[in-house]
DSSP file (Angstrom, degrees, kcal/mol; ACC not computed):
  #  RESIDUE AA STRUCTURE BP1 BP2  ACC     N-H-->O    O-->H-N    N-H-->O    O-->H-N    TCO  KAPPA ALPHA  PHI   PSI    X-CA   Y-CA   Z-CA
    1    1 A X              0   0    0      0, 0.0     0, 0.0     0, 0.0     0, 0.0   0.000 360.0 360.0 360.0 134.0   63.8  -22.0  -30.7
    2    2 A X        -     0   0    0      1,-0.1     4,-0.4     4,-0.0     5,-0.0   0.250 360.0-119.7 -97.9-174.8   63.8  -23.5  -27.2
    3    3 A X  S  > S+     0   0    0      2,-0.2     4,-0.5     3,-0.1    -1,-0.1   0.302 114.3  66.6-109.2  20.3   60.6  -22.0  -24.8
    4    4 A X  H  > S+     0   0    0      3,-0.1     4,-1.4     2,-0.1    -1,-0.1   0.828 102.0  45.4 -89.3 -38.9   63.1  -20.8  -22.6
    5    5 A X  H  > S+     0   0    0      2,-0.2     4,-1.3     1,-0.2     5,-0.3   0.720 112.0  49.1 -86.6 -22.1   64.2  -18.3  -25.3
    6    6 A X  H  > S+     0   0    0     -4,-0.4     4,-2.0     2,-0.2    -1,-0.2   0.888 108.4  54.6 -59.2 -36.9   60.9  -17.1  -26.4
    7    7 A X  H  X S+     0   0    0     -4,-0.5     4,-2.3     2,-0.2    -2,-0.2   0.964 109.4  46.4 -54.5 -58.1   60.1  -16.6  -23.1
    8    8 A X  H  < S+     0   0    0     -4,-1.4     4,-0.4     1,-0.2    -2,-0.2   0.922 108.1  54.2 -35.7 -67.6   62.9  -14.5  -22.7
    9    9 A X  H  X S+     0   0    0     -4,-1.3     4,-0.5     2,-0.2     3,-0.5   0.777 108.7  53.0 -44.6 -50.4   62.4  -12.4  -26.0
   10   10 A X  H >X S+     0   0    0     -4,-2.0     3,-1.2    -5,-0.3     4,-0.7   1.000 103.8  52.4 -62.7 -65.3   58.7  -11.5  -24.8
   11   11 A X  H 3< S+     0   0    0     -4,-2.3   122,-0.3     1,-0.3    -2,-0.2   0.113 101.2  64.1 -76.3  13.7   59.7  -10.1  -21.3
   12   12 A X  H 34 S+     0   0    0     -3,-0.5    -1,-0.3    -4,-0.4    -3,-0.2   0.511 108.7  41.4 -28.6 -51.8   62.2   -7.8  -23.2
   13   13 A X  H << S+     0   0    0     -3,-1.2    -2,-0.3    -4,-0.5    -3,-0.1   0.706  87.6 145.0 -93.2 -13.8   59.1   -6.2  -24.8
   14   14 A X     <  -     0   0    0     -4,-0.7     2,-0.3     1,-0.1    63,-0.2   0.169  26.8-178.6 -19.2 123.8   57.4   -6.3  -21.8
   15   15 A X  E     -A   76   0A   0     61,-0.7    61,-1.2    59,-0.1     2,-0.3  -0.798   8.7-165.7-123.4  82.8   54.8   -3.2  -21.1
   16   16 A X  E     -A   75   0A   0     -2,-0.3     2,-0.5    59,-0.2    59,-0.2  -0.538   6.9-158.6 -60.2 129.0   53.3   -3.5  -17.9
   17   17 A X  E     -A   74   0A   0     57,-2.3    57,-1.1    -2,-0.3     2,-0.2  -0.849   6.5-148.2-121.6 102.2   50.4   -1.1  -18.0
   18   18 A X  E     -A   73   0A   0     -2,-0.5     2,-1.0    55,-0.2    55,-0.2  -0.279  10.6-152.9 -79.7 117.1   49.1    0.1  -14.3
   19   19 A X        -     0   0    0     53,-1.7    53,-0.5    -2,-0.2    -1,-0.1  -0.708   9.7-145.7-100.2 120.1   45.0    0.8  -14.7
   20   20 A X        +     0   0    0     -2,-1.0     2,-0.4    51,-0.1    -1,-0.2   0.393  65.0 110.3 -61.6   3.4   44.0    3.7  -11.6
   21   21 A X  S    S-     0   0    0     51,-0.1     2,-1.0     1,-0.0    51,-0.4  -0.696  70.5-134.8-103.4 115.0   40.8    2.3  -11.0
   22   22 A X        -     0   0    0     -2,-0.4    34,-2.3    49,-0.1    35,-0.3  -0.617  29.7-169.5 -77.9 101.1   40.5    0.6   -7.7
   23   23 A X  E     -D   55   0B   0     47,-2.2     2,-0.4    -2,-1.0    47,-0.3   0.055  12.4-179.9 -99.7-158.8   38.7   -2.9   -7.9
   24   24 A X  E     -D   54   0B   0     30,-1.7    30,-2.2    45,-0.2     2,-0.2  -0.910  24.0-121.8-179.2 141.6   37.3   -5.4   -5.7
   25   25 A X  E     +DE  53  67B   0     42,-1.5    42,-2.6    -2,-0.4     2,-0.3  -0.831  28.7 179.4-103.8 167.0   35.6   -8.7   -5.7
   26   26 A X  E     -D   52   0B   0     26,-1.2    26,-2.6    -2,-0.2    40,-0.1  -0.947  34.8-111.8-155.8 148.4   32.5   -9.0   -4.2
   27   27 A X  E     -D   51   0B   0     -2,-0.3     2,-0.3    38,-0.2    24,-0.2  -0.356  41.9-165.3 -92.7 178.9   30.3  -11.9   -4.0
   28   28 A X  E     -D   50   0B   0     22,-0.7    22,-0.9    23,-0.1     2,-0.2  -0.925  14.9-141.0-167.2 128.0   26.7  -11.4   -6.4
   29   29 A X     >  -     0   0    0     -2,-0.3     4,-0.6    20,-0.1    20,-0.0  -0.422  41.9-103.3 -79.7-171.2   23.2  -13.2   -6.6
   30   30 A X  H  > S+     0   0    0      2,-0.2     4,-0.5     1,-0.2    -1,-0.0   0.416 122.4  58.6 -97.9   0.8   21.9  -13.6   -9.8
   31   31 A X  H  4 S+     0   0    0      2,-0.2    -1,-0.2     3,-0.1     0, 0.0   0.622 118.3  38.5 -94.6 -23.1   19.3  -10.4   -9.2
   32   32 A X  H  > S+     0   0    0      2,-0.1     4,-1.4     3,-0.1    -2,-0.2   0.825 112.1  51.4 -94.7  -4.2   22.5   -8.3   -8.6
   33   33 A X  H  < S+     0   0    0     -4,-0.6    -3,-0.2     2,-0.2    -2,-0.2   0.715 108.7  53.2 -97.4 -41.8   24.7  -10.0  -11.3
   34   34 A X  T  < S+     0   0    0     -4,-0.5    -1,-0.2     1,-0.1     4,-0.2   0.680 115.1  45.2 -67.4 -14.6   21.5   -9.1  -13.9
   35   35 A X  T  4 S+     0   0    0      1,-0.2    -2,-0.2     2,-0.1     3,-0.2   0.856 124.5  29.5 -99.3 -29.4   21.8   -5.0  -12.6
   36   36 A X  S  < S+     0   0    0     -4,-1.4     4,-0.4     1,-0.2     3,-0.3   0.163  81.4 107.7-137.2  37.0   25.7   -4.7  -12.7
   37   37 A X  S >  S+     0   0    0      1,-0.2     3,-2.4     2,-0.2    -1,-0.2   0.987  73.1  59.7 -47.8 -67.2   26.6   -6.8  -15.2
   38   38 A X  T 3  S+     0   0    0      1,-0.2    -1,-0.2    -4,-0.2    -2,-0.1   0.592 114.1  46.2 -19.7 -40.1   27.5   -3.8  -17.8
   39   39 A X  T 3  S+     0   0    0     -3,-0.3     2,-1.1    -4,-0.1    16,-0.3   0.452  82.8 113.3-109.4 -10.6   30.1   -2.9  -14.8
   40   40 A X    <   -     0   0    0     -3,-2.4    14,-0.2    -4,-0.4     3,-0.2  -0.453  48.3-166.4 -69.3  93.0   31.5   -6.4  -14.0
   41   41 A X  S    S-     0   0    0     12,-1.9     2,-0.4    -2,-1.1    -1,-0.2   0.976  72.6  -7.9 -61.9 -33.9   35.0   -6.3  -15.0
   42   42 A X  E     -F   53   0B   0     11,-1.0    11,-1.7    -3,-0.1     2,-0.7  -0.986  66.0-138.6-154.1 153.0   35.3  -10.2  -14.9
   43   43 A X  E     -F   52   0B   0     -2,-0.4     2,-0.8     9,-0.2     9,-0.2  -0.848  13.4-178.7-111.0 106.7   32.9  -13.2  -13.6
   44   44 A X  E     -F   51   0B   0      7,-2.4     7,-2.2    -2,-0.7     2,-0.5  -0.840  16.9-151.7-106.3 100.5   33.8  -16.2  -11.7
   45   45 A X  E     -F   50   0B   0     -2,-0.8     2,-0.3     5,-0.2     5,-0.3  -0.823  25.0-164.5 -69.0 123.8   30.8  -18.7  -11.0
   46   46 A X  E >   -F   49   0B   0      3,-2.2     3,-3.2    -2,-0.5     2,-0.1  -0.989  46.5-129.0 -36.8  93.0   31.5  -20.5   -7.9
   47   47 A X  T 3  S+     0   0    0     -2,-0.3     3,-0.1     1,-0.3    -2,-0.0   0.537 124.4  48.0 -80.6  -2.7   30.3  -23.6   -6.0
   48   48 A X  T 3  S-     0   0    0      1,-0.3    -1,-0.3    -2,-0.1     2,-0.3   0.831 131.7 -85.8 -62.0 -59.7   30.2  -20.5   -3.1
   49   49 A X  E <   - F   0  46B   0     -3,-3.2    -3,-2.2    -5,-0.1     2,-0.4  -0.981  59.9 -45.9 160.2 179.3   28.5  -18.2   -5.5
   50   50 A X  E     -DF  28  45B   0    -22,-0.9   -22,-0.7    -5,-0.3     2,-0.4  -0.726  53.1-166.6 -85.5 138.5   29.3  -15.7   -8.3
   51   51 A X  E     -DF  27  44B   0     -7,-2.2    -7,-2.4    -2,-0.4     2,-0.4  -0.970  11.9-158.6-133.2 151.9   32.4  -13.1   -7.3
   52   52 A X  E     -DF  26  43B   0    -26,-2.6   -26,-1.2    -2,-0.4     2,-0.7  -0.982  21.3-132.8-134.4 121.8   32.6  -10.5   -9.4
   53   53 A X  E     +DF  25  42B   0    -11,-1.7   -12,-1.9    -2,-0.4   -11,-1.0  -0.687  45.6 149.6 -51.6 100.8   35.4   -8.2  -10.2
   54   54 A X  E     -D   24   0B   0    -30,-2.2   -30,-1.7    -2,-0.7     2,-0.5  -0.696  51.6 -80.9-131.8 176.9   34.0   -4.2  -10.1
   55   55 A X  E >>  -D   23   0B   0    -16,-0.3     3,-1.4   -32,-0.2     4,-1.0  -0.737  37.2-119.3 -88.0 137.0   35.1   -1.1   -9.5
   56   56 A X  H 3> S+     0   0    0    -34,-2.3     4,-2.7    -2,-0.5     5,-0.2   0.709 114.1  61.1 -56.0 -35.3   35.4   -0.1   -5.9
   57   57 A X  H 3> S+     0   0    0    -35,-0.3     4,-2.2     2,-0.2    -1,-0.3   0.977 106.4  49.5 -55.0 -56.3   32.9    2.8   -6.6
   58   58 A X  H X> S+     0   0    0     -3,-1.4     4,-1.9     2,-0.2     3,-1.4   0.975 106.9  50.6 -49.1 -71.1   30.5    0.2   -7.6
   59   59 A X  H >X>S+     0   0    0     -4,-1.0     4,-2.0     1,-0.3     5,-1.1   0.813 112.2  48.5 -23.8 -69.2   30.9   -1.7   -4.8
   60   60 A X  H 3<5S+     0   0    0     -4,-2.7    -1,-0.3     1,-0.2    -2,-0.2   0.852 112.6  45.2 -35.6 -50.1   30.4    1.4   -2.6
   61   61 A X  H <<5S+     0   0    0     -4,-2.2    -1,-0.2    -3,-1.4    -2,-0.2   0.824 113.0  48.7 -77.3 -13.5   27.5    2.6   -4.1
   62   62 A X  H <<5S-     0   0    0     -4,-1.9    -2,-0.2    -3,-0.7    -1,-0.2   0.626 110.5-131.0 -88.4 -25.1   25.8   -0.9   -4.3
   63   63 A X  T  <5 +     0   0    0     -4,-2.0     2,-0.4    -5,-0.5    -3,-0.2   0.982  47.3 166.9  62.1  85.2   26.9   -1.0   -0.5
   64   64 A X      < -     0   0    0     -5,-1.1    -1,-0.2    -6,-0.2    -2,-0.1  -0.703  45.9-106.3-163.3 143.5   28.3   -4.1   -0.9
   65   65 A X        -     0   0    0     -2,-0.4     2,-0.6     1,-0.1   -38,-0.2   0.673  46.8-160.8 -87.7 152.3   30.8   -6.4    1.3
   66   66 A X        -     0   0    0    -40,-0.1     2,-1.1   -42,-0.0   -40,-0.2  -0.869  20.1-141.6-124.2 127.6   34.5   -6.3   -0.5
   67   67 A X  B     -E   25   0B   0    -42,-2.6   -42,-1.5    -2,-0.6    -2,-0.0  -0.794  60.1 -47.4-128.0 119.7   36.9   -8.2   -0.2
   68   68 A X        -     0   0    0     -2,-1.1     2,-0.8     1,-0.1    -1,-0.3   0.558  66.5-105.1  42.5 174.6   40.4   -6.3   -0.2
   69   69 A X        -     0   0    0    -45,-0.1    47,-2.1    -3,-0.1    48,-0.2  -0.674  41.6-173.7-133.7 114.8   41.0   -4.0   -2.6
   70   70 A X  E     - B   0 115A   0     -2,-0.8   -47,-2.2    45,-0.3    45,-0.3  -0.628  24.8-130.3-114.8 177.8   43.5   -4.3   -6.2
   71   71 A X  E     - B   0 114A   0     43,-1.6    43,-1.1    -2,-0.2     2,-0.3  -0.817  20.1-133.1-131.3 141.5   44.8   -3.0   -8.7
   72   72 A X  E     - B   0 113A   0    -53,-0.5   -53,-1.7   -51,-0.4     2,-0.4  -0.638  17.4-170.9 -94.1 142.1   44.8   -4.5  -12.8
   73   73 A X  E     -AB  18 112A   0     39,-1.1    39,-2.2    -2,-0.3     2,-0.6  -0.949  15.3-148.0-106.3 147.1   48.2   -4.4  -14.4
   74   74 A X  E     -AB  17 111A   0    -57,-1.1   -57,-2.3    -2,-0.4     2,-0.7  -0.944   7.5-139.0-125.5 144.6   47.5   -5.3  -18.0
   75   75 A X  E     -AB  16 110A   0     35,-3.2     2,-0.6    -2,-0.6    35,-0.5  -0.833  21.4-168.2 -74.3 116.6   50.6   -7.3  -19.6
   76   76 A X  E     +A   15   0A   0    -61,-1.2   -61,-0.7    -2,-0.7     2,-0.2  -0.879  30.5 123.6-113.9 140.8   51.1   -5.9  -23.1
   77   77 A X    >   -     0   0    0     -2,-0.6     3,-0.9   -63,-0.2   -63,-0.1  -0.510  56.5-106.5-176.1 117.2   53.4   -7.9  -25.4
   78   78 A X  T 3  S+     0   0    0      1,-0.2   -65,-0.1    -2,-0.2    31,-0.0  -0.180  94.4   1.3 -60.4 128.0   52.9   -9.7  -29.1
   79   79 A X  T 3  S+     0   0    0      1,-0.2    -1,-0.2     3,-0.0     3,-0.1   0.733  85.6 117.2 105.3  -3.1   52.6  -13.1  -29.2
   80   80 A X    X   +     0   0    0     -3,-0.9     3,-0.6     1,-0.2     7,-0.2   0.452  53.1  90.8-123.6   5.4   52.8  -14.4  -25.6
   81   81 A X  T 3  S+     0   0    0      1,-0.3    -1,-0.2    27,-0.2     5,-0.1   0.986  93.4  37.5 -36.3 -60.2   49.3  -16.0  -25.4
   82   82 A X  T 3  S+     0   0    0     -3,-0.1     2,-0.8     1,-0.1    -1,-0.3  -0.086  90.7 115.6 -99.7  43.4   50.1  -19.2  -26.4
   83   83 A X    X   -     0   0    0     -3,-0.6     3,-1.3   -77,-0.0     4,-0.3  -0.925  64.1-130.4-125.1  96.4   53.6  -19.4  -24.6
   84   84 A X  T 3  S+     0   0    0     -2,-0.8     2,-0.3     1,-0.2   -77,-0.0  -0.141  82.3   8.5 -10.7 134.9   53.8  -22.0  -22.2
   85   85 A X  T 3> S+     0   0    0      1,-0.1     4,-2.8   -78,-0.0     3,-0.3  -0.111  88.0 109.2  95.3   1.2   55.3  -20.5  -18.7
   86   86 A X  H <> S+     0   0    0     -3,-1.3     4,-2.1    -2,-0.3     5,-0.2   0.974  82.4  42.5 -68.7 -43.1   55.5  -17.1  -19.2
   87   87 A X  H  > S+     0   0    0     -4,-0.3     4,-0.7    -7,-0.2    -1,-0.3   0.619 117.7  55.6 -73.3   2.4   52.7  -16.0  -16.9
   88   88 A X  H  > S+     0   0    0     -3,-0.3     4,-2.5     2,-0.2     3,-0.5   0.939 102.9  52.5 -64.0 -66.5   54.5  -18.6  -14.8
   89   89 A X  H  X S+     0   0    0     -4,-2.8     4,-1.0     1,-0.3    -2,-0.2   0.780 111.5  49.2 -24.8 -66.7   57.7  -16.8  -15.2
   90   90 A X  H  X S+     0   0    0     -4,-2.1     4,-2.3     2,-0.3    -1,-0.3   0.655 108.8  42.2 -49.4 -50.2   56.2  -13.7  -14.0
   91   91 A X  H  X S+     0   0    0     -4,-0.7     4,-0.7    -3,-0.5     5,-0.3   0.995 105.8  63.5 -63.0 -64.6   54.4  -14.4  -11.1
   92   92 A X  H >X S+     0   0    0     -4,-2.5     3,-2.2     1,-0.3     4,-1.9   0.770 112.2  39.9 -49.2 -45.9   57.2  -16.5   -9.9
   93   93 A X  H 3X S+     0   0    0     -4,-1.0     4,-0.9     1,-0.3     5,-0.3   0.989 113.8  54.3 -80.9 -42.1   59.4  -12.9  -10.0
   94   94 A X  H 3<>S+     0   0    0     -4,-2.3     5,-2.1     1,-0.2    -1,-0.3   0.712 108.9  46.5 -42.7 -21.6   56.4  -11.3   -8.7
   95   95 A X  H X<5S+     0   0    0     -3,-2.2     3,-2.2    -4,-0.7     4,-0.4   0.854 103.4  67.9-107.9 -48.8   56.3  -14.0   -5.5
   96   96 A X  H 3<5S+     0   0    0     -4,-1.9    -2,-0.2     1,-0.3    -1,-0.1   0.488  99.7  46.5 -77.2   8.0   59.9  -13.4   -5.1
   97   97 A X  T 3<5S-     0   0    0     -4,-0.9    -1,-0.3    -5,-0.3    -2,-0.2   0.441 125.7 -97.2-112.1  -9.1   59.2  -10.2   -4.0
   98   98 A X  T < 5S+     0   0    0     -3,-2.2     2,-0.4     1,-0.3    -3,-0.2   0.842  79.7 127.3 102.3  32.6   56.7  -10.9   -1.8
   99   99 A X      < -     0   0    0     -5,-2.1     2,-0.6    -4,-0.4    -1,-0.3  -0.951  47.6-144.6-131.2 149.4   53.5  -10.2   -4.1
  100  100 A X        -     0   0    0     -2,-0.4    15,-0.5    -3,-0.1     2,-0.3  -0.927  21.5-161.1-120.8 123.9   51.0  -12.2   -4.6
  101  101 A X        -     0   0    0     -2,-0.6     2,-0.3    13,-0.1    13,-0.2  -0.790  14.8-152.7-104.9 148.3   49.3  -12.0   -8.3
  102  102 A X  E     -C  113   0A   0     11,-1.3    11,-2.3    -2,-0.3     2,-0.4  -0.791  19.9-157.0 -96.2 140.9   46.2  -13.0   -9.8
  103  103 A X  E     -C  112   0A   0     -2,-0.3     2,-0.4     9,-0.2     9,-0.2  -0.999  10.8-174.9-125.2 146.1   46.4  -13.8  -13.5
  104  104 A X  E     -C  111   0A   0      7,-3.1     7,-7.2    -2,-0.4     2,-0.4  -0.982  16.8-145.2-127.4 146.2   43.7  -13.6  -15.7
  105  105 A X  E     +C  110   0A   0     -2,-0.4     5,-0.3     5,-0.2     2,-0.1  -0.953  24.8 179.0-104.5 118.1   44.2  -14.8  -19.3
  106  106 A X        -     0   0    0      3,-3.7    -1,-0.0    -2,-0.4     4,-0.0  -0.120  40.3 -92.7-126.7-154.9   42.2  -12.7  -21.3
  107  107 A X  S    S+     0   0    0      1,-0.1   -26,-0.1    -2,-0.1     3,-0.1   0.963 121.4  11.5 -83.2 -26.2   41.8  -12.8  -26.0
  108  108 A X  S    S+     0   0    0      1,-0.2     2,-0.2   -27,-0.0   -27,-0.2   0.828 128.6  20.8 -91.0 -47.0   44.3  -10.3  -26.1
  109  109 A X        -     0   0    0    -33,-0.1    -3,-3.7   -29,-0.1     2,-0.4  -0.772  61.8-124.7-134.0 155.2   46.4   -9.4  -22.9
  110  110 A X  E     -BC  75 105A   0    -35,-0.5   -35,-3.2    -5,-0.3     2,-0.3  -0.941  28.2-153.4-119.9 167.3   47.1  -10.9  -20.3
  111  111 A X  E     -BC  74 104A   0     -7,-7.2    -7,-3.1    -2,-0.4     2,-0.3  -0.820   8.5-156.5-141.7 165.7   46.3   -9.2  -16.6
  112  112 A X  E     -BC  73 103A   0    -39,-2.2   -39,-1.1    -2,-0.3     2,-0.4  -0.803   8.7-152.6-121.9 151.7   47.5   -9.3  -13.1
  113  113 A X  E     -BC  72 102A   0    -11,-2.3   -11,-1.3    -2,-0.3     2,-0.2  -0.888  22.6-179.2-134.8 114.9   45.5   -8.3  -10.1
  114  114 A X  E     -B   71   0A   0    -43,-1.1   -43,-1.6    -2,-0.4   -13,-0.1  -0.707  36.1 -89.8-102.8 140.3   47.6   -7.1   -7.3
  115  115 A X  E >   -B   70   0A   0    -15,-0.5     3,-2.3   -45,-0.3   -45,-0.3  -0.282  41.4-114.7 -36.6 122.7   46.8   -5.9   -3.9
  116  116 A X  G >> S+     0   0    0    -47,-2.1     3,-2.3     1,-0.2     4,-0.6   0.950 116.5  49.6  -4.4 -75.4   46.2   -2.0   -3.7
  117  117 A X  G 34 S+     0   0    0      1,-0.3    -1,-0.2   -48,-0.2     4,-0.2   0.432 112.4  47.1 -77.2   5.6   49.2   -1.5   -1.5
  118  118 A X  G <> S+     0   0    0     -3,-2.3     4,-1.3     2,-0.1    -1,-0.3  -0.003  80.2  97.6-137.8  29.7   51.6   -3.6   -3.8
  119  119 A X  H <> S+     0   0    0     -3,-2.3     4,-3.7     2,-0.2     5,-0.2   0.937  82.8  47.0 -79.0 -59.6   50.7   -2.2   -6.9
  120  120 A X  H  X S+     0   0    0     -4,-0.6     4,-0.7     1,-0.2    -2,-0.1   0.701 112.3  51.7   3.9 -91.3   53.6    0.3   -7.0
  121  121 A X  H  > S+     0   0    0      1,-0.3     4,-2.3     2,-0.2     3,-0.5   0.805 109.4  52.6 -36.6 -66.3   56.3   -2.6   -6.0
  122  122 A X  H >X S+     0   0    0     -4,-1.3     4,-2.7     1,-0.3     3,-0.7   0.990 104.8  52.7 -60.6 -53.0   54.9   -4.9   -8.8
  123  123 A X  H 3X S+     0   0    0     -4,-3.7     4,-1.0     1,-0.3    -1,-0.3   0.803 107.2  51.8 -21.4 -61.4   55.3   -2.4  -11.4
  124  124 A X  H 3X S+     0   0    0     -4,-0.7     4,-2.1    -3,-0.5    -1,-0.3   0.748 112.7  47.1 -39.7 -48.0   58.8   -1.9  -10.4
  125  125 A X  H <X S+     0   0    0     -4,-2.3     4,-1.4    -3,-0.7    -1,-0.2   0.816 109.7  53.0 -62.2 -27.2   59.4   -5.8  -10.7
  126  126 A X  H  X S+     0   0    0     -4,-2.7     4,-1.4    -5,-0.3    -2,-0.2   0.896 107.7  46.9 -83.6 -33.6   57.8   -6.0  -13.8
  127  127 A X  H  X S+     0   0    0     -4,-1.0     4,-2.8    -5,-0.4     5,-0.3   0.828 112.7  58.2 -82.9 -48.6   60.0   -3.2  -15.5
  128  128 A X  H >X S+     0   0    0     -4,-2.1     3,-1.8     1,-0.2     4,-1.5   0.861  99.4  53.8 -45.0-101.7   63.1   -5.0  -13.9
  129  129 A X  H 3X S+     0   0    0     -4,-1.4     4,-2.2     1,-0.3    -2,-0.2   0.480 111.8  40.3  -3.9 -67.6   62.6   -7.8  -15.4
  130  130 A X  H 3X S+     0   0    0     -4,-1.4     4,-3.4     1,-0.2     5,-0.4   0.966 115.9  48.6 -51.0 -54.9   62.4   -6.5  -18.9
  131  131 A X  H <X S+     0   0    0     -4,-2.8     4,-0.5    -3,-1.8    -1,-0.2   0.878 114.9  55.3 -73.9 -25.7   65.6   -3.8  -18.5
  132  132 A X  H  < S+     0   0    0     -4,-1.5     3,-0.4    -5,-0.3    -1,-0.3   0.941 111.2  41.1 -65.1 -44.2   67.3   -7.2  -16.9
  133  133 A X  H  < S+     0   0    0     -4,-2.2     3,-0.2  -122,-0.3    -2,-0.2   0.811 114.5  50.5 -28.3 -60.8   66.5   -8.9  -19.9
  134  134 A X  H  < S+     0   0    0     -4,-3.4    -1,-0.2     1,-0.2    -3,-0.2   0.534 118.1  37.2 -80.3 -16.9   67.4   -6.0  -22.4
  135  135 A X     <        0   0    0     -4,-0.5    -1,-0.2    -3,-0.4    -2,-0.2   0.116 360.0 360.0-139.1  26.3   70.7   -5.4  -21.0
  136  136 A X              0   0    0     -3,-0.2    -2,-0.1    -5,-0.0    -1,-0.1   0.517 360.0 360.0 -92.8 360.0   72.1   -8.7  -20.1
């Protein structure tokens, strides 16, 4: 089986799942990175600094500087870790709408991080994709 058709075969099954919780990164020392670890959805060390992905509430209560604010789509599908292009695939449709994705690859799922204001729209792309797939 070619990867073109696996690829295919995954984004059939495709369940984008939209998480309501509004995040933000925010840059961290290592005295705030020890307090709100436990709340850190993901950690990126940096030759900048640590950014951290939290929930905008954290941010807010922590008072601290944000930069834009998105939204997690989590990919659900068996199987589609270890297959080459897919989160290629995907973004690419995502770009051709005019959205710009983050992917993080994570043990299970993989996830998208979208702008706030373009969560909607991606959903919509993502769900296309599949029902284009499924009925082509």
């Amino acid at each position: 089986m070619n990867a073109q058709v696996k690829i295919d075969q995954l984004l059939q099954r495709l369940t984008p799942i939209l998480n309501r919780e509004q995040l933000v990164m925010c840059q961290l020392d290592e005295a705030q990175l020890r307090t709100l670890l436990q709340e850190c959805l993901c950690i990126f060390r940096e030759r900048e600094g640590i950014c951290a992905l939290l929930p905008k509430d954290v941010a807010e209560r922590e008072s601290l500087p944000e930069d834009g604010s998105y939204r997690q789509i989590t990919l659900q599908y068996t199987g589609g870790l270890q297959v080459p292009g897919l989160a290629a695939t995907i973004v690419r449709e995502l770009a051709d709408a005019g959205i710009q994705a983050n992917v993080v690859s994570a043990r299970c799922h993989e996830h998208l991080l979208v702008s706030e204001h373009d969560a909607k729209q991606a959903m919509q792309v993502l769900y296309g994709i599949s029902n284009r797939l499924q009925y082509s």
